[in-house]
TORKOL-4160 file (C-alpha; in steps of 0.2 Angstrom, whole numbers, padded with zeros to 4 digits, m for minus):
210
<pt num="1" X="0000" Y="0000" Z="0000"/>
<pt num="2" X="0006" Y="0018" Z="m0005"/>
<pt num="3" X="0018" Y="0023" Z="0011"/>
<pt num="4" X="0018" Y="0043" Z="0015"/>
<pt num="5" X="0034" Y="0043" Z="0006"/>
<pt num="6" X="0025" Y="0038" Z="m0008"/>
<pt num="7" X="0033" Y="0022" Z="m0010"/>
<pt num="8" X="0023" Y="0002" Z="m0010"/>
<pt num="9" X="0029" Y="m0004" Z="0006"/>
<pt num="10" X="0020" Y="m0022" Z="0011"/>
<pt num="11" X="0006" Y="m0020" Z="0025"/>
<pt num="12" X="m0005" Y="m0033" Z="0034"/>
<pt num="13" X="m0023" Y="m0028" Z="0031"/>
<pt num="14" X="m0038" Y="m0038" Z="0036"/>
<pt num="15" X="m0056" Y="m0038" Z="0029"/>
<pt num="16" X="m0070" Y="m0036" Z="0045"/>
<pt num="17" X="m0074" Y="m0054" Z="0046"/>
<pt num="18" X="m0054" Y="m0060" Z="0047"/>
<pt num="19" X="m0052" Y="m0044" Z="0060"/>
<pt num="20" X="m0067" Y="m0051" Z="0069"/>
<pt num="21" X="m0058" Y="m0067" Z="0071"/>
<pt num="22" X="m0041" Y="m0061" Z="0077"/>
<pt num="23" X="m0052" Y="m0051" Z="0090"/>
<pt num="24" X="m0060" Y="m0067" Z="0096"/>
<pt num="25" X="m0042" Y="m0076" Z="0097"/>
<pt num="26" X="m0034" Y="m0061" Z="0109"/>
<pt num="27" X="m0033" Y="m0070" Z="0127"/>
<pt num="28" X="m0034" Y="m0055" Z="0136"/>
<pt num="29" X="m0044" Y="m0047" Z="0144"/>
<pt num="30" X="m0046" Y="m0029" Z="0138"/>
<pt num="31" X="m0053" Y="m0041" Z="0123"/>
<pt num="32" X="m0071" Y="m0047" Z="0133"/>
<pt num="33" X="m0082" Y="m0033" Z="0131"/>
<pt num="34" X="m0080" Y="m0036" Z="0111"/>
<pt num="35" X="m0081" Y="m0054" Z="0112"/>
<pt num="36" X="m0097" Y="m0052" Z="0122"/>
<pt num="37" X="m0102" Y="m0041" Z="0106"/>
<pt num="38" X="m0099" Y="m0054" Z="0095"/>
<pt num="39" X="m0110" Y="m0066" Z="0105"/>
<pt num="40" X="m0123" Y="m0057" Z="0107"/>
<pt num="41" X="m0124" Y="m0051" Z="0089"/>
<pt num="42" X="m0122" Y="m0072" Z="0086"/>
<pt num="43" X="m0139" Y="m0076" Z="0095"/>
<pt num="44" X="m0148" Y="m0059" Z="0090"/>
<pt num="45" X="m0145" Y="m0067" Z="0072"/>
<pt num="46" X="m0152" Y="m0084" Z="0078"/>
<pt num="47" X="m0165" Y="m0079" Z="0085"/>
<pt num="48" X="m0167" Y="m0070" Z="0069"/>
<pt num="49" X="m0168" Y="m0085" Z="0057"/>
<pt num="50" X="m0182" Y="m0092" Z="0068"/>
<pt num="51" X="m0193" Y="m0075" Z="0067"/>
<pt num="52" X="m0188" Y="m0063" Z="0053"/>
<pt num="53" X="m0200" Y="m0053" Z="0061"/>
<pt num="54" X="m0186" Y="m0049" Z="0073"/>
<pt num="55" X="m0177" Y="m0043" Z="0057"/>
<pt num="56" X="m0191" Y="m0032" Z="0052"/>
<pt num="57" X="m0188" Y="m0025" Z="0067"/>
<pt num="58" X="m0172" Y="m0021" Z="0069"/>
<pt num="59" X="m0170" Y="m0015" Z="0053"/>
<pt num="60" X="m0185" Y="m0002" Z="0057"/>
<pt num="61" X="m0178" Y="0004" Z="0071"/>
<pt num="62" X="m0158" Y="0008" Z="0063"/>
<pt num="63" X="m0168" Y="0018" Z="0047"/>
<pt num="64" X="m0179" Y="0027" Z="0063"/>
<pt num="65" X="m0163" Y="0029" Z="0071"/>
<pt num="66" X="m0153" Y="0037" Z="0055"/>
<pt num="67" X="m0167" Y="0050" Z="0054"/>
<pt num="68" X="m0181" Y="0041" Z="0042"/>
<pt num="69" X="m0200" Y="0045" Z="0044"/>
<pt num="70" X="m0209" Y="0030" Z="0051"/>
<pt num="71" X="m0222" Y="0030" Z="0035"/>
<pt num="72" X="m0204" Y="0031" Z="0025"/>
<pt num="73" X="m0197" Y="0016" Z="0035"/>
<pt num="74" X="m0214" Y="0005" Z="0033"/>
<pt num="75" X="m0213" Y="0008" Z="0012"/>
<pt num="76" X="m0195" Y="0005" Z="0012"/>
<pt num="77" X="m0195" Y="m0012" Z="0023"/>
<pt num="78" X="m0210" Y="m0017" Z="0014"/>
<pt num="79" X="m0200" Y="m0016" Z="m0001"/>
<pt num="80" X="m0185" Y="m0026" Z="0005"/>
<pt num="81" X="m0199" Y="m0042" Z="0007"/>
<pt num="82" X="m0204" Y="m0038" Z="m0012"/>
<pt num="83" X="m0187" Y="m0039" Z="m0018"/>
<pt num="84" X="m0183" Y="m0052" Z="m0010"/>
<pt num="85" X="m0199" Y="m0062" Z="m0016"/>
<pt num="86" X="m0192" Y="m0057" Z="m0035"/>
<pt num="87" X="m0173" Y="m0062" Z="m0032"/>
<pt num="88" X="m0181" Y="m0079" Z="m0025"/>
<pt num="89" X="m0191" Y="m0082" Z="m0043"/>
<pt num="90" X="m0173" Y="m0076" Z="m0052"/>
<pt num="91" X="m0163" Y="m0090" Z="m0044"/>
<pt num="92" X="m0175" Y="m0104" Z="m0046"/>
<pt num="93" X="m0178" Y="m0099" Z="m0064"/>
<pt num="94" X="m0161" Y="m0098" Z="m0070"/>
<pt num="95" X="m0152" Y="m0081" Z="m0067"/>
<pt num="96" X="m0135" Y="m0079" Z="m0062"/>
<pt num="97" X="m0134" Y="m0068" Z="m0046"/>
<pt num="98" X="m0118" Y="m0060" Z="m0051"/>
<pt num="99" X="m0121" Y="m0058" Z="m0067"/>
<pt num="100" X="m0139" Y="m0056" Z="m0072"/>
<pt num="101" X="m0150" Y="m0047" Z="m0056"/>
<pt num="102" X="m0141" Y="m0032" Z="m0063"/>
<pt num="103" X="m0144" Y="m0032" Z="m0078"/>
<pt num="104" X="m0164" Y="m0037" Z="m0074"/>
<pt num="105" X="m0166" Y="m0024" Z="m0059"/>
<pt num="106" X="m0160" Y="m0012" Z="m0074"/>
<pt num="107" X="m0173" Y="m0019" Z="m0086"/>
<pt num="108" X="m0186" Y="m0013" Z="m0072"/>
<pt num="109" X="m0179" Y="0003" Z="m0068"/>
<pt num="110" X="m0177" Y="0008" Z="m0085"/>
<pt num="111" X="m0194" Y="0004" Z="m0089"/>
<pt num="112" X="m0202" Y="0013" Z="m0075"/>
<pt num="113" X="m0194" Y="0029" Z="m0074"/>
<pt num="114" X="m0183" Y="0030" Z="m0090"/>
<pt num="115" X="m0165" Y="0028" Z="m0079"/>
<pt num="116" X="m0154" Y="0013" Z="m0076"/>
<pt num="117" X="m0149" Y="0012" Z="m0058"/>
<pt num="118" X="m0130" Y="0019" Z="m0061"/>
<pt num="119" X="m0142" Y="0035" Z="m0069"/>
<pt num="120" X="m0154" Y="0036" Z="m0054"/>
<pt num="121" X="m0140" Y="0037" Z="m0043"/>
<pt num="122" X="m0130" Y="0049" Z="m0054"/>
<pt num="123" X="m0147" Y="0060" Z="m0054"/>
<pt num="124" X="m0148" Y="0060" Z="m0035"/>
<pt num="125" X="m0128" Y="0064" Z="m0031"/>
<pt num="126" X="m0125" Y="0050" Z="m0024"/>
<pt num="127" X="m0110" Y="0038" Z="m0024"/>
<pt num="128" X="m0107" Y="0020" Z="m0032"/>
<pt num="129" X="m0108" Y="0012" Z="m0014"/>
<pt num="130" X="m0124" Y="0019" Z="m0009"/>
<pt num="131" X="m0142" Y="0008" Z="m0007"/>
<pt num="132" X="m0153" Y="0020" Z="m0022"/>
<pt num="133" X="m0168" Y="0014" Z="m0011"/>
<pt num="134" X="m0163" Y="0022" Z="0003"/>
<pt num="135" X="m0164" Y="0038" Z="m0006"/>
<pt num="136" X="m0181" Y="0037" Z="m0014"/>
<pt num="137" X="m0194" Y="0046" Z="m0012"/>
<pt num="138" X="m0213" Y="0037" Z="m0007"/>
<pt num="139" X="m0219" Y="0037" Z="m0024"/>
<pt num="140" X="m0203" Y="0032" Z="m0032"/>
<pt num="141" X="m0203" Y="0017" Z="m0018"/>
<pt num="142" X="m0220" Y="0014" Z="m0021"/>
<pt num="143" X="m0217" Y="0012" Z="m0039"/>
<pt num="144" X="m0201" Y="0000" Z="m0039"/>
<pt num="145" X="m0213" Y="m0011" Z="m0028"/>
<pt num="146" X="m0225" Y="m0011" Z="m0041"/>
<pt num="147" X="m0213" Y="m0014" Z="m0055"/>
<pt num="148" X="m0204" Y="m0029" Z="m0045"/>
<pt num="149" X="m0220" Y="m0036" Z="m0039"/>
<pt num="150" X="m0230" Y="m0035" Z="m0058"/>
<pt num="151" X="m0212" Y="m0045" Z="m0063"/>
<pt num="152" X="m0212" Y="m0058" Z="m0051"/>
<pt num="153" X="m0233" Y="m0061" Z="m0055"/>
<pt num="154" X="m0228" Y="m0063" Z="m0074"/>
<pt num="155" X="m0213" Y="m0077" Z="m0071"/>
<pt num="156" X="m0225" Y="m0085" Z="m0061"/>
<pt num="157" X="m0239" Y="m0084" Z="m0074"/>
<pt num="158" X="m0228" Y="m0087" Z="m0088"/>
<pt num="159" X="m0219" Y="m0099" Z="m0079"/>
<pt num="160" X="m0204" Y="m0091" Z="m0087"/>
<pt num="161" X="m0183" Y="m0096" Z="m0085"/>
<pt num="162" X="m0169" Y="m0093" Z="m0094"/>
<pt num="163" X="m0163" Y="m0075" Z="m0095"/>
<pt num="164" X="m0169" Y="m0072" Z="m0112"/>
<pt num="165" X="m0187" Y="m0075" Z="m0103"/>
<pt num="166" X="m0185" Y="m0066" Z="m0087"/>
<pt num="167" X="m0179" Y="m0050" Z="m0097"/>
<pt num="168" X="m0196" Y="m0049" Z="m0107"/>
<pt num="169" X="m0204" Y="m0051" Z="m0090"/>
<pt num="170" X="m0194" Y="m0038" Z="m0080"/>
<pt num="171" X="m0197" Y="m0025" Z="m0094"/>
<pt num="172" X="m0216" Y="m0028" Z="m0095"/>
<pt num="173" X="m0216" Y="m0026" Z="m0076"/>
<pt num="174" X="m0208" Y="m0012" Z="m0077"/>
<pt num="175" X="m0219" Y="m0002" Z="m0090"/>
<pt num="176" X="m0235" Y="m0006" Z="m0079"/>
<pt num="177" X="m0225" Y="0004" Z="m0065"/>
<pt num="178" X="m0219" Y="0017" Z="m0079"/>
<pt num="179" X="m0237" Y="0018" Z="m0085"/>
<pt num="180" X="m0244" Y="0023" Z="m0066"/>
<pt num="181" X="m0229" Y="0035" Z="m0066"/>
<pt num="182" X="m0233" Y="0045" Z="m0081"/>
<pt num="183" X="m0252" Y="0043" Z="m0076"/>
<pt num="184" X="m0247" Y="0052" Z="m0058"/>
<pt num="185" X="m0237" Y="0066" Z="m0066"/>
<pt num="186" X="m0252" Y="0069" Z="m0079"/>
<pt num="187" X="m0263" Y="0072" Z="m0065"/>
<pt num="188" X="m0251" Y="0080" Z="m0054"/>
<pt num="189" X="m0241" Y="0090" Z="m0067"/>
<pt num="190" X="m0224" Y="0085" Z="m0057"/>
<pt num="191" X="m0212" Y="0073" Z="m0061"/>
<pt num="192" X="m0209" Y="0058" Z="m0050"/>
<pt num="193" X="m0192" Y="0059" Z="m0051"/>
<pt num="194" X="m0182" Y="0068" Z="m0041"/>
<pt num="195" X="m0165" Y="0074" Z="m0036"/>
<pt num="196" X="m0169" Y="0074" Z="m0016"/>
<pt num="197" X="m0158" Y="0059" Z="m0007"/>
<pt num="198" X="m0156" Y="0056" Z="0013"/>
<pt num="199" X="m0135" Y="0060" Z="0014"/>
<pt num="200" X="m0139" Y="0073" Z="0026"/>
<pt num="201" X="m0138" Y="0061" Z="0043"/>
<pt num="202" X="m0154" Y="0063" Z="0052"/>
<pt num="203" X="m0163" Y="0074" Z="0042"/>
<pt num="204" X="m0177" Y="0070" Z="0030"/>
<pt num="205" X="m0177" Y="0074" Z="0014"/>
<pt num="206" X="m0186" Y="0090" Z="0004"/>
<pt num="207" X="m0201" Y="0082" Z="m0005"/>
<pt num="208" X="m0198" Y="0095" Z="m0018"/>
<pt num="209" X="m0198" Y="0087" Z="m0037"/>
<pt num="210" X="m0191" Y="0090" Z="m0052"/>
């Protein structure tokens, strides 16, 4: 890694799981409160697995706690279940996780609000590591729910697999999401889209739109 003489110089590093496990190998003592940590996280997970409402939860409460609206929160977690319910369909009808939920989420996005995810993200300033549906508005929550869950109806009617299949499928979910979208700026005479994000730490964001 670059020295501050600007030369490489070898450095041990460690990703968090491998620095978790050096912390739970330290026999002293200043190391307990963190392995006490560690096994409470362990069983908080557990008990987690054996009522995911435990997980809804939890999850509620960190968004509440970095400054979300409790209505925001319920879209947004609601959301989560959604997604996951359509990335189950992809795995059991053929996609490749690494390779093809991107391209698929795209197809959906796309459709409904006329940008692919790298765009929306671009459109709202916000950097390659952050979660887009963290910084959603309701509406645009509401509609990429309505997109995901039209998607996962049709592989399910059609009984689709393959990508090829899927694709068709994630882009006609998505135009029943972009059609509400364009029928709720019509009647509105606002855009859906908007620039506004949650980077601001415990402030919500302006519902002003484009």
């Amino acid at each position: 890694m670059p020295a501050k003489d600007g030369k490489l110089r070898d450095t041990d590093v460690a990703d968090t799981r491998t620095l978790l496990r050096i912390i739970q190998s330290i026999p002293s003592p200043k190391a307990e409160p963190f392995k006490r940590w560690l096994a409470e996280v362990g069983k908080d997970r557990l008990d987690e697995i054996e009522n995911p409402e435990i997980m809804m939860e939890r999850m509620k409460r960190i968004y509440e706690q970095k400054g979300y609206p409790k209505e925001w929160v319920e879209k947004r977690v609601r959301g989560i279940a959604v997604r996951n319910e359509l990335t189950d369909e992809w795995q059991q009808r053929g996609a490749d996780e690494r390779r093809d939920y991107a391209i698929l989420t795209n197809e959906i996005s796309h459709a409904t609000f006329g940008l692919n995810v790298k765009e929306y993200k671009e459109l709202k300033s916000l950097k390659k590591s952050h979660n887009l549906r963290d910084h959603m508005t309701d509406l645009e929550l509401i509609l990429t729910m309505l997109g995901e869950a039209t998607a996962t109806s049709l592989h399910r009617e059609r009984d689709s697999f393959g990508m090829p299949e899927l694709t068709v499928d994630a882009r006609d979910g998505g135009e029943v999401a972009g059609n509400a979208r364009r029928d709720i700026e019509q009647k509105s005479k606002k855009k859906v889209v908007s620039r506004d994000n949650y980077l601001t730490p415990n402030k919500a964001i302006d519902r002003k739109t484009d």
